[in-house]
N, C-alpha and C positions, 0 to 999 in steps of 0.2 A: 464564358468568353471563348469566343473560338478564333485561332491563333492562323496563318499561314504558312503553310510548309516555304522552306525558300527553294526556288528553284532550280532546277538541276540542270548541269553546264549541256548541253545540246551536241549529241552523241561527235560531232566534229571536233570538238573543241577538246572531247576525253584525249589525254597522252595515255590512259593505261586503265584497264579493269579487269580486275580478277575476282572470279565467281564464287571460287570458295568451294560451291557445292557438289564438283566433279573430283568428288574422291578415286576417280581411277586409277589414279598415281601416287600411290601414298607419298612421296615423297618431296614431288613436285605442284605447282601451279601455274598453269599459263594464262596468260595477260589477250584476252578478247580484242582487243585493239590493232596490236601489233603482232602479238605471237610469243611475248617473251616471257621463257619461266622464270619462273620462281622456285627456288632450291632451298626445305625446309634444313635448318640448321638446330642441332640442339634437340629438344623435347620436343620442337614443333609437330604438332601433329591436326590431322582434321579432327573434328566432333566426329560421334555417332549420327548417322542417318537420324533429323529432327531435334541434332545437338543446337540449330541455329535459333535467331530472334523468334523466330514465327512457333516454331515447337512442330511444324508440318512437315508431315515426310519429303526429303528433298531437298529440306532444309540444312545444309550444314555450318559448320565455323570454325577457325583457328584457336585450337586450344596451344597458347607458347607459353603453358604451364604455368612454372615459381620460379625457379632461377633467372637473378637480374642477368641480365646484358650476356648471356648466351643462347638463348631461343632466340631466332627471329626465321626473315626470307632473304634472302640474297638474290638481287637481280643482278645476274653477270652482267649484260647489256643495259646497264640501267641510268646511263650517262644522258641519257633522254629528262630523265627522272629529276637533273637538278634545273631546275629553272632558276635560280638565283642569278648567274651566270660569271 
């Protein structure tokens, strides 16, 4: 059975994307959309180069550890972020 990927919101419509894979800043993330970081808190930290899904160099990903409810990102500006309203 081969299944359909579902589709992906059409680069307009994104409010926010963060790559993950530009560990330049250990500390931080910034959001390709807008511009807005992301400020690791806690344990948060990136993977090793090829720590992400794919295992390729380049590949990275958020490791926010073991401890509950103190790793995360903090978006200062992130009032964009609630759409509930």
């Amino acid at each position: 059975m081969i299944a359909a990927l579902p589709a992906f919101a059409a680069p307009s419509a994104l409010i926010g994307y963060w790559d993950f894979n530009d560990a330049s800043n250990a500390t931080t993330a910034t959001d390709s959309v807008k511009g807005n970081k992301g400020s690791f808190r806690g344990a948060t930290a990136y993977s090793a180069d090829a720590g992400g899904a794919s295992g390729a160099a380049g590949d990275r990903a958020v490791d926010f550890g073991t401890a509950a409810g103190t790793t995360y990102i903090r978006v200062d500006n992130g009032a964009f972020l609630n759409l509930a309203g």
